[in-house]
C-alpha positions in Angstrom: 33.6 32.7 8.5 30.7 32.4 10.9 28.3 32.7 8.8 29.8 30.4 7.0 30.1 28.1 9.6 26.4 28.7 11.0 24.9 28.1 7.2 26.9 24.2 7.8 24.9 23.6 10.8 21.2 25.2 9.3 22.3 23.2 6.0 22.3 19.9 7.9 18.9 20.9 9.9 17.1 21.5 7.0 18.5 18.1 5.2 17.3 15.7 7.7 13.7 18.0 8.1 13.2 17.5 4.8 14.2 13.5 5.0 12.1 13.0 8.0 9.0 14.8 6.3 9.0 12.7 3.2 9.1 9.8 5.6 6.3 10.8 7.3 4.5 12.2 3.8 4.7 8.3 2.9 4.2 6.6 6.1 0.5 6.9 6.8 -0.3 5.9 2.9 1.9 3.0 3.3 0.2 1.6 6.6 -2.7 0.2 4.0 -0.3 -1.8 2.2 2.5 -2.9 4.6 1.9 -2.1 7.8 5.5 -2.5 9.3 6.9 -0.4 6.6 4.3 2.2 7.1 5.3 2.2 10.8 9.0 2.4 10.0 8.5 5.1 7.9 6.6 7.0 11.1 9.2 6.3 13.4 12.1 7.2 10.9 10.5 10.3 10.1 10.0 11.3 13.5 13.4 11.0 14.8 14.8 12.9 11.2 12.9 15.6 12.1 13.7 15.4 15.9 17.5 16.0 14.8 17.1 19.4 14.2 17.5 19.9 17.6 21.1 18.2 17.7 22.2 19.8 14.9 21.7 23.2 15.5 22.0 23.3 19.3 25.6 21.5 18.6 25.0 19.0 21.0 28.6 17.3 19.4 30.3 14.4 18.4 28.1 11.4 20.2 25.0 13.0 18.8 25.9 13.8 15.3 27.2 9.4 15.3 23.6 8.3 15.9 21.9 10.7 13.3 24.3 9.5 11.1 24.1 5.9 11.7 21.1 5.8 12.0 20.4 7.8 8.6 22.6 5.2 6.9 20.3 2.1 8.3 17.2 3.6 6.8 19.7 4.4 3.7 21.0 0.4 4.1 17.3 -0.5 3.9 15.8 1.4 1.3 18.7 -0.2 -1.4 18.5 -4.0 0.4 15.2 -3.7 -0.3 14.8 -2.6 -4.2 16.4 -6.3 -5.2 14.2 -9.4 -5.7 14.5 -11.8 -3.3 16.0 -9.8 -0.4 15.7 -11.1 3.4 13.4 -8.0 4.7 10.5 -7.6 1.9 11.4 -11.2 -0.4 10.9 -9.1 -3.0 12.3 -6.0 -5.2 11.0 -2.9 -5.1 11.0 0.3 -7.7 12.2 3.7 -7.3 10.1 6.6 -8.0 10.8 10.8 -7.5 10.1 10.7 -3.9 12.3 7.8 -2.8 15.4 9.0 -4.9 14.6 12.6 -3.4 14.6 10.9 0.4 17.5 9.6 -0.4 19.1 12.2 -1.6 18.6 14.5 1.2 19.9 11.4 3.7 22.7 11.4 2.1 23.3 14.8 1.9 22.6 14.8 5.8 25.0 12.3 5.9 27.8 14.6 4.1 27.3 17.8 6.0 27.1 16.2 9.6 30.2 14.9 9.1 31.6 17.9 7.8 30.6 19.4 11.4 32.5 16.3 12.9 35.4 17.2 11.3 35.1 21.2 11.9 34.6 20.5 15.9 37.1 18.3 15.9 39.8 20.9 14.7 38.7 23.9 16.6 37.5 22.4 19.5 34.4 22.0 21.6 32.7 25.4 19.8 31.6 26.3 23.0 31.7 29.7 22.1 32.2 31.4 25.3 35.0 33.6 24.0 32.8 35.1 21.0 29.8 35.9 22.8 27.8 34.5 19.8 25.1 32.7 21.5 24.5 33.7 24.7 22.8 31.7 27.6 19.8 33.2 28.1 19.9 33.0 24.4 20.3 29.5 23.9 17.8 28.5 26.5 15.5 30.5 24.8 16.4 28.4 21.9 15.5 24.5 22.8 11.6 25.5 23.5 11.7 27.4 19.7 13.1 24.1 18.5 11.1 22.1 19.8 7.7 23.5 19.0 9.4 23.4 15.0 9.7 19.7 15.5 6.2 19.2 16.6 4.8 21.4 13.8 6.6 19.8 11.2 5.8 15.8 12.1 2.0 16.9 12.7 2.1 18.6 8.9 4.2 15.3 7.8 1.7 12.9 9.1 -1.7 13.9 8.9 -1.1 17.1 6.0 1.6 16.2 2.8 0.2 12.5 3.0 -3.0 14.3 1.2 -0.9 15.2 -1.5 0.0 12.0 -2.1 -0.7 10.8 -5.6 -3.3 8.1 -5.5 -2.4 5.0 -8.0 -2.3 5.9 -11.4 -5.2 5.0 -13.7 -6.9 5.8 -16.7 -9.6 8.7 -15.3 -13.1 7.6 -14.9 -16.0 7.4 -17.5 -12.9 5.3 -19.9 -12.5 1.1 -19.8 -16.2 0.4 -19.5 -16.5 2.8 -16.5 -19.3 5.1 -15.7 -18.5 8.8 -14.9 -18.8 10.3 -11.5 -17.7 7.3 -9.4 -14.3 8.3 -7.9 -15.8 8.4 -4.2 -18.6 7.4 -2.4 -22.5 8.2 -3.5 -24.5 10.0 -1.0 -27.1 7.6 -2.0 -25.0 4.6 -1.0 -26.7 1.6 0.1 -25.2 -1.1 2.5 -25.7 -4.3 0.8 -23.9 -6.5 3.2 -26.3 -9.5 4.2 -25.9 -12.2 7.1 -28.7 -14.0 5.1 -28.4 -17.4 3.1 -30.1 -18.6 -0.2 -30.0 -21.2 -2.0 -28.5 -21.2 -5.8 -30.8 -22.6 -8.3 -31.4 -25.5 -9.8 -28.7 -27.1 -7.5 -30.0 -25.6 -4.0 -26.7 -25.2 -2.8 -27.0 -23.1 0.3 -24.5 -19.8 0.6 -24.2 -17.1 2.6 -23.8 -13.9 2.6 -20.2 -11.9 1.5 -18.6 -10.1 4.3 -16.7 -6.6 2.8 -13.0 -6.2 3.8 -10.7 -3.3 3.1 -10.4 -1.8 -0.2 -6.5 -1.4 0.5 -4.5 1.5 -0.7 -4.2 0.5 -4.3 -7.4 0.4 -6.0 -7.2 2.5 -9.8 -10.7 3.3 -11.4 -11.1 3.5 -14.5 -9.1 -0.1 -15.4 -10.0 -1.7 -18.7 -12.8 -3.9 -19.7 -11.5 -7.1 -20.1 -11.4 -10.9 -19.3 -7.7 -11.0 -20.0 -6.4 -9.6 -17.5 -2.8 -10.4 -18.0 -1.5 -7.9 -20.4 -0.5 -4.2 -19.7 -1.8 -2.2 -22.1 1.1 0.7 -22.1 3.8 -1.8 -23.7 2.2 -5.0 -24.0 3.8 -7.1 -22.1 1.9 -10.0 -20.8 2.7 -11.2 -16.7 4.4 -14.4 -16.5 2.4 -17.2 -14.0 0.5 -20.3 -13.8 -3.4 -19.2 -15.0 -5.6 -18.6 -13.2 -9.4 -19.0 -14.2 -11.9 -16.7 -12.4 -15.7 -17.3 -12.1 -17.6 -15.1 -10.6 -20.9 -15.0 -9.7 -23.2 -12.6 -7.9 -26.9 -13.1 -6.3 -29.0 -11.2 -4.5 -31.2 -12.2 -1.7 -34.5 -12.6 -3.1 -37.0 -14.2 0.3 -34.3 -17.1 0.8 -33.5 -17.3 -3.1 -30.2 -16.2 -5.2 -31.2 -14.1 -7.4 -28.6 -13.7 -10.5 -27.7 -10.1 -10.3 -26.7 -8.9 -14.2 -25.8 -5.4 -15.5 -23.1 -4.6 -12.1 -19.7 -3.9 -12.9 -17.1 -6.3 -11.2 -13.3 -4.8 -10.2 -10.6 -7.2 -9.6 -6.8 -6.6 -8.8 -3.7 -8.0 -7.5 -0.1 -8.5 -7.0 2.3 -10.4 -9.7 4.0 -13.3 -9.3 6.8 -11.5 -7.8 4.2 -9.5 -5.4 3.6 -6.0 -7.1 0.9 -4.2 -8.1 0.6 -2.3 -11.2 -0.2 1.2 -11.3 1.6 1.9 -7.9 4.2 4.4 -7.9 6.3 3.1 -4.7 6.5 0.1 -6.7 7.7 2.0 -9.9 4.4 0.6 -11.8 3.4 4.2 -12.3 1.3 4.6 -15.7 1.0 0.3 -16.0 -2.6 -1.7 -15.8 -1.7 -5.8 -15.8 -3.8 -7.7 -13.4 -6.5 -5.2 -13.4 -10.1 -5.1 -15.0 -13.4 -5.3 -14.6 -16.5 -6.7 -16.7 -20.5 -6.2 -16.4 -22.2 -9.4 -14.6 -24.4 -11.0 -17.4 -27.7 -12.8 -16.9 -26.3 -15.1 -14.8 -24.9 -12.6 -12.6 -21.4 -13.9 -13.5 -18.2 -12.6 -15.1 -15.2 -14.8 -16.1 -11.5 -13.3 -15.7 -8.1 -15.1 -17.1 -5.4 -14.0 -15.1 -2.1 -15.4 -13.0 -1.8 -16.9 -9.3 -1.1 -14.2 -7.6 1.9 -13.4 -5.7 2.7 -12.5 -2.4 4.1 -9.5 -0.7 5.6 -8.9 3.0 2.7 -8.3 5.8 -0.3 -10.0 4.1 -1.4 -13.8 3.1 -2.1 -13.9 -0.6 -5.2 -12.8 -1.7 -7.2 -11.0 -4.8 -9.1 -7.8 -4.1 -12.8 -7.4 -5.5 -15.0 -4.6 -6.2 -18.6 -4.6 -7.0 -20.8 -1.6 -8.6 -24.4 -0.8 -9.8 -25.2 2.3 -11.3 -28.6 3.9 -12.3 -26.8 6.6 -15.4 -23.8 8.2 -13.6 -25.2 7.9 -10.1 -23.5 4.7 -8.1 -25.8 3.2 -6.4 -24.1 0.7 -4.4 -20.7 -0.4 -3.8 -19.8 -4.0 -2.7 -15.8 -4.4 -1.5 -14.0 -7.0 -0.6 -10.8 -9.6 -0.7 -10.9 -13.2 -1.3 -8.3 -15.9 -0.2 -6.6 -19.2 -1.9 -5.7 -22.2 0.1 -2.1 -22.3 2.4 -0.8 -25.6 0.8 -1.2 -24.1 -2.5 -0.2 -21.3 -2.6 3.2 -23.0 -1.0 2.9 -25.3 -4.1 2.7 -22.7 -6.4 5.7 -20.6 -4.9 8.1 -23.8 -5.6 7.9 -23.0 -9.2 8.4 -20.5 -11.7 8.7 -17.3 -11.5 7.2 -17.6 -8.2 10.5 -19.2 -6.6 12.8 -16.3 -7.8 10.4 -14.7 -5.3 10.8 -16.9 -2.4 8.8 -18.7 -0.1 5.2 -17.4 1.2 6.4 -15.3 3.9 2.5 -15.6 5.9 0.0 -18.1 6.1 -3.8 -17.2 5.8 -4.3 -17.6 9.4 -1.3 -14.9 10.2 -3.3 -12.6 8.5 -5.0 -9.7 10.6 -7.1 -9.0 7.8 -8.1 -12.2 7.6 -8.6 -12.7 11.2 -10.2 -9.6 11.4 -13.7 -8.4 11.6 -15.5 -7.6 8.2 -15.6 -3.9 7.3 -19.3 -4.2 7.1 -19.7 -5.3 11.5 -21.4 -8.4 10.3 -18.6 -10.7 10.7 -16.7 -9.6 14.3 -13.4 -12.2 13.7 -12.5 -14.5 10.8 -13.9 -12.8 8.2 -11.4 -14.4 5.9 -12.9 -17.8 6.8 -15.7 -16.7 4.7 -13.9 -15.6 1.7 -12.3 -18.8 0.8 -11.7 -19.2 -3.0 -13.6 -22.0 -4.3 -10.4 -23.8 -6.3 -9.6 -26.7 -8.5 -6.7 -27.7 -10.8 -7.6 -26.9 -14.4 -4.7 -28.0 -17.1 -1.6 -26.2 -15.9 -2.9 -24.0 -14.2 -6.6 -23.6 -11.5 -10.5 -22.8 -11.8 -11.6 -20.7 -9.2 -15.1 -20.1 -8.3 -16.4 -17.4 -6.2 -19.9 -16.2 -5.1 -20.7 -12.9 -4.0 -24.2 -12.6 -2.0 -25.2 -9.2 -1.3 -28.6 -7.8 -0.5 -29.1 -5.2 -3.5 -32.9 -4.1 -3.6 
């Protein structure tokens, strides 16, 4: 029977351990994308793990409450938040092994500590003074053991299991007009960044050059080569949304000239109308490519892209993400990354109509932003780098042209 009993108590330990470390396995991966969420994640994780302490020193009734309660919040959340048009993220999010598995273990946390609830409640206090189970010098002896468990197991959550963290799924590189070897960074990489200006030919337009911002945690490799952009290629389905026409062009600084700079290959990538990505497994887009491709600048240095207004999703203004790539045979030469912006008043124009309204009102104005307030990734811009990332947009039909120049200095 004591064994028995002492199993219940180990059973619950481990449950909420195992709870608290997928929370912390997904926390640091999640502080890229939304940083609240990656935050509560931490701090959830943290006190999961903590409650092994409670649990198996038997601290009792007051203390088993609050891991419950507060298990069944982070429970609360997770389902609040997998609908569309919920009050905490505006919009619905997917399910995916390690979320049902988290949940699972809460819930089996949940079970077992009140079980224990129960048990003390019928025999008392468990103080266990009469059986000589657990002495005191034992049990002191104890706490310090416990503890240094806890702090072994949140440093392993947080800065160990998040490496084993799938990144998003993709076709592998060298398919969809990719070159081979280009899933991290050359040796041989060149900052191309510039704080020059040039002026476009023949119009002499004056522009200046592109400050790089965070690639974010959601850029795939290997995406198709495409203008479309609005199709998924694993079932066909095509994303519903007002179009959006994309013009790209990139120069190089060439003694106060843009220089049209052809033959680079040009990544773009965003959220849908309803504020996912594709190809993300906490958004259960695992395996899927819409709103994602990239195409080879042509002598103009430009590349055109169909696609949708994008969508927004909770701690970030709405924005499109841009990668740009030279090679020389396999070898990358250079890589160019950055986000660019669309206007306040229309993005609130476009989230009025459909689909975007089943989605909800922007939730965060450009300026609200601290990427976009932020300082380029590249220290050439120390505030307001969004400022100078500004899509260049106009109505077009139904739907908006969008223009967007990208000066880098590449030789």
């Amino acid at each position: 029977m004591t064994n028995a009993r002492d199993g219940l108590y180990f059973a619950a330990a481990a449950s909420t351990a195992i709870a608290g470390m997928l929370h912390l396995m997904l926390g640091p991966n999640n502080l890229g994308f939304n940083v609240n969420q990656g935050i509560l994640f931490i701090i959830g994780g943290i006190a999961q793990v903590f409650w092994i302490i409670p649990v198996i020193r038997r601290w009792g009734a007051v203390w088993y409450s609050v891991g419950i309660g507060g298990t069944a919040v982070l429970m609360a959340l997770f389902f609040i938040t997998r609908f569309p048009g919920n009050p905490i993220t505006g919009r619905g999010g997917g399910t995916n092994a390690t979320s049902i598995a988290v949940e699972v273990f809460q819930a089996i946390f949940i079970a077992l500590a009140a079980a224990i609830m129960v048990y003390e409640s019928r025999k008392g206090r468990l103080a266990e003074k009469t059986t000589g189970e657990v002495s005191t010098k034992k049990s002191r002896k104890q706490l310090p053991i416990l503890a240094a468990i806890v702090v072994a197991l949140v440093l392993v959550g947080v800065f160990v299991l998040p490496t084993a963290m799938p990144r998003p799924t993709g076709g592998p590189p060298g398919q969809g007009g990719v070159p081979p070897g280009t899933t991290g960074q050359s040796a041989n990489m060149t900052n191309i960044s510039t704080n020059q200006t040039c002026a476009i030919t023949p119009s002499l337009i004056e522009v200046e050059g592109t400050p790089q911002q965070t690639e974010g945690p959601y850029f795939v490799d290997g995406m198709p080569n495409r203008s479309d952009i609005r199709s998924d290629s694993s079932d066909g389905s095509v994303q519903a949304g007002i179009p959006l026409n994309l013009a790209i062009n990139v120069y190089d600084v060439d003694d106060g000239s843009c220089t049209p700079l052809d033959g680079v290959l040009v990544d773009i990538w965003h959220a849908n109308s309803q504020g996912l990505y594709s190809g993300v497994q906490e958004d259960a887009t695992a395996g899927k490519n819409y709103l994602r491709g990239n195409l080879v600048t042509d002598d103009n240095g430009t590349v055109r892209f169909t696609t949708i207004y994008p969508g927004w999703y909770e701690g970030r203004a709405i924005h499109i993400h841009i990668k740009v790539r030279n090679f020389e045979g396999s070898q990358e030469t250079f890589d160019w990354t950055s986000q660019f912006y669309l206007p306040n008043s229309t993005n609130e124009q476009v989230h009025t109509q459909v689909p975007y309204g089943n989605h909800g009102p922007v939730n965060m104005p450009n300026e609200a932003d601290g990427i976009y307030t932020g300082a380029s990734t590249d220290g050439l811009i120390l505030s307001n780098a969004g400022q100078h990332l500004m899509l260049d947009l106009i109505e077009q039909g139904d739907g908006f042209q969008g223009t967007f120049n990208v000066v880098v200095d590449a030789i």
